[in-house]
N, C-alpha and C positions, 0 to 999 in steps of 0.2 A: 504494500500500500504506500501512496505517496505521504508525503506531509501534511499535502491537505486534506487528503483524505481522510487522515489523524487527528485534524484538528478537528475537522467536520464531524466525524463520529466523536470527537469526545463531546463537543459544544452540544451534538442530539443528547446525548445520554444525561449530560450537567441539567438540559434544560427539564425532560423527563424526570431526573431526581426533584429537581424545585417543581415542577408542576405534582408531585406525589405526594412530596411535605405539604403544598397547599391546600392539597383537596384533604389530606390526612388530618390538618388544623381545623378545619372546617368541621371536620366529625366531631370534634373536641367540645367545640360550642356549643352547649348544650341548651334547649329550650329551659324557663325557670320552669318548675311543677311546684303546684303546691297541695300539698298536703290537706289540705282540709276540701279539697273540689275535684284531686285526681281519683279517675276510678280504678280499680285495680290492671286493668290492661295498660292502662298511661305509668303506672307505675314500677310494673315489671318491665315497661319498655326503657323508660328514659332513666330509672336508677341503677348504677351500679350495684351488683349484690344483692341486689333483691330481685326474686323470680315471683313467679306465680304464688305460692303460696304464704311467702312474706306478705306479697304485696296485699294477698286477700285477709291476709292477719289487720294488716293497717288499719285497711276498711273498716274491718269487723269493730276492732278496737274504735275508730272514729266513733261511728255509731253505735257501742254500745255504752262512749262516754264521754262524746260529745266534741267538738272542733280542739283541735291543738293549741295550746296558747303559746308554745314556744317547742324550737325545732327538737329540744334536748326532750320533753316530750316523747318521741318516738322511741327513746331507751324503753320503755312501758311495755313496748309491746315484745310479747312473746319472739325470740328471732332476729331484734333490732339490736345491733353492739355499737359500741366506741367507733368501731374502724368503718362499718356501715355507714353511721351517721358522720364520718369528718370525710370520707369518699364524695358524698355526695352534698355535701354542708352548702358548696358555692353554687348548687343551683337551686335547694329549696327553697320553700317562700311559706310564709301562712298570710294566707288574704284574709280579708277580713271576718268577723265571728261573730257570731249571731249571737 
């Protein structure tokens, strides 16, 4: 191969790694959810560590004791730890409560 050819194939692949980091960043960003309006599909979707049956824990626990007043809150529920709740700390939210 020539030199430019070298160059030209590294410049393709350099640009390919940055376009991969960026779309990779972009997964990163998370929508907020909040806690006291998501239903349990939204919350096995967009929490780390929590699946399906966490998530329908949350629920259950919401409604059998009423809106979250605060995110630490969630330690309450059967299944919810420390590394759960600081995973996901920066995209929770509690909107407002009835």
């Amino acid at each position: 191969m020539s030199k430019l050819s070298l160059h030209v194939s590294s410049r393709v692949v350099s640009l390919c790694f940055a376009l991969a980091l960026l779309l990779a960043s972009f997964a990163l960003i998370a929508a907020p959810v909040d806690i006291n309006t998501a239903d349990a599909d939204t919350l096995a979707s967009e929490l780390q560590g929590i699946g399906a049956t966490k998530a329908a824990a949350i629920v259950a626990y919401r409604q059998s004791n009423g809106p979250f007043r605060r995110l630490e809150d969630l330690l309450k529920v059967k299944g919810i730890g420390e590394k759960t709740l600081e995973q996901n700390r920066t995209i929770l939210l509690i909107g407002e409560q009835e």
